[in-house]
C-alpha positions, 0 to 999 in steps of 0.5 A: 708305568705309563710306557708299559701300559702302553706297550701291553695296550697295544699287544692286547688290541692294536691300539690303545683308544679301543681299550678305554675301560682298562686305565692301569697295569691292574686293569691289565692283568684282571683282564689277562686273567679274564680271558685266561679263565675263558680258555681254560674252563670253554676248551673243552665244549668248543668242537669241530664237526664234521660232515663226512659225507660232503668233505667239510668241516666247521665248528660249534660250541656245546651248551647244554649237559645233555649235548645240544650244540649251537653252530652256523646253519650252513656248516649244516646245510646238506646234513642230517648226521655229523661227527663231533670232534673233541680237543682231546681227539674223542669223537662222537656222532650228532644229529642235524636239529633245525636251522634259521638260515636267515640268521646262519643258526643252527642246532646239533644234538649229540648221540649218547649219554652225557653229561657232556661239557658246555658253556652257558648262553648269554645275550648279545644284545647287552654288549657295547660296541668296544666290549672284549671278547674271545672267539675261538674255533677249528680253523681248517679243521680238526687238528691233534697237535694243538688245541682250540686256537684262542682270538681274543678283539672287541665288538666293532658293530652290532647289525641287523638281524643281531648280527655283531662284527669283531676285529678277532680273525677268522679262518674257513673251520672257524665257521660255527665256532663260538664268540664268547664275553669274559664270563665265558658265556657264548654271544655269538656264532661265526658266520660269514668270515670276511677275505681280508679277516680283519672283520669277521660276522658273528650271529648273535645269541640273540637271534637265536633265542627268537627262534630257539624252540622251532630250530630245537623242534627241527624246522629249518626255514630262510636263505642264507644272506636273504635280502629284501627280493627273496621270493619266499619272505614272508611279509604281510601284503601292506604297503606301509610308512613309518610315523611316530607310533608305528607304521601307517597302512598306506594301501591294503590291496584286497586278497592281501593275508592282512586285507583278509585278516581286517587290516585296512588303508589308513591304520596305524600299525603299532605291533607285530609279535608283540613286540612294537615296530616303527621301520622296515627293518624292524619289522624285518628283523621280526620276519627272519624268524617266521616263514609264509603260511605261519600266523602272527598277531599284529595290533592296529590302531584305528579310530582311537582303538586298539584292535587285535588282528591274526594274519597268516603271513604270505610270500614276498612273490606271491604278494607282488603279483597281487599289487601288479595287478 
């Protein structure tokens, strides 16, 4: 018994230390039967699409009756029409919605009366390093002899901007596809595909929640794979420290966004967004969802008070040449 266990352990995930919530061959067969139920009710709304006026192809997922489709923003990126193809080989057109490319999420919208199939939306964030999921996908494109090649790994990081990494190999198609737990619920997107597909980028659903209703409105802001010197981040024109409680102001250089908007030299702040900060990277994380001119509430601590302030983000190049000065 214990020798089989073994052998299927290793058939499921390449070793048996990454499988530690399954301890028997009835572990074995529920999880068999997990992943059997993804595939067979989440085919159906895993599409390719298609831009036929640029030659390429990725991939999405449907999740909502009335045809809106979750997908990588640079399987958009150039787009505003697309063509939708279903495993069964039906086709049908699709409009480009928005995209936060800071997250590599984007939004489709299916012309034409539904319902159409879809899987629910779940939350990347609740997932553990370790978790099984199912990744499936259109590697290189649609192809009518076969349907949605199924991958089934687990959760090897969870990064910043939410982004997850799994063992599930990937190829160019795949872009777009759908990450899904064993309820079927869609949690991730594939992004970028690493050369030796071993690991392999997912965006989280997570992060496409923050921003979900201005990529549903149609706004399309951010760089793919930004990082910290992209002229056109916003931020808020402080210098600051991370302390407990927050992040101390260590200069508010005058004709700052948040000089303007009353934050001085020596406040603590304690949130941005409504949500509490205490490092750069969570206030980055915050930002990929903002673009510079746009408002964000931002509360300070200053002489045993909370104070509320509004500040109107700026760019990252515009407020450089401020503290050059």
């Amino acid at each position: 018994m214990k020798r089989l266990i073994t052998i299927l352990a290793i058939a499921f995930s390449g070793t048996l230390w990454a499988v530690p919530k399954v301890e028997s061959l009835g572990d074995l067969r529920e999880l068999e039967a997990r992943v059997k139920s993804v595939v067979e009710t989440r085919t159906d709304c895993t599409v390719s699409l298609v831009a036929p006026e640029l030659g390429a192809s990725g991939s999405g997922v449907i999740v909502s009756a009335d045809g809106l489709i979750l997908t990588a923003a640079h399987v958009v990126e150039g787009s505003r029409e697309l063509t939708v193809i279903f495993p069964n080989g039906s086709q049908a057109k699709a409009m480009v919605l928005g995209a936060n490319y800071n997250r590599d999420a984007a939004m489709v919208k299916l012309i034409g009366e539904g319902p159409w199939p879809f899987a629910e939306v779940g939350d990347s964030s609740a997932l553990e390093v370790g978790d099984f999921v199912v990744a499936m996908g259109h590697p290189k494109g649609y192809d009518p002899t076969r349907r949605p090649p199924v991958r089934f790994g687990r959760i090897m990081t969870k990064g910043d901007l939410e982004f997850l990494t799994t063992d599930c190999t990937l190829i160019g198609g795949d872009s777009g596809g759908p990450l899904f737990d064993l309820d079927g619920r869609v949690i991730g997107i594939h992004s970028h595909i690493a050369p030796d597909r071993q690991v392999n980028n997912h965006a989280g659903v997570t992060g496409f929640k923050s921003s979900w209703k201005k990529i549903l409105a149609g706004k399309a802001w951010g760089k793919l794979g930004a990082n910290g010197r992209d002229p056109n981040r916003p931020v808020l024109g402080l210098l600051l420290e991370s302390e407990e409680g927050g992040m101390r102001v260590k200069e508010a250089r005058e004709g700052s966004p948040a000089f303007s908007a009353g934050i001085r030299t020596g406040d603590l702040v304690v949130e941005v967004a409504n949500l509490e900060i205490s490092d750069p990277d969570r206030l980055g994380n915050i930002f990929a969802d903002y673009q510079a001119g746009e408002k964000v509430s931002v509360m300070i601590y200053r002489n045993e008070k909370e104070e509320p302030k509004t500040v109107t983000l700026g760019s990252l190049g515009e407020i450089s040449k401020t503290y050059r000065r």
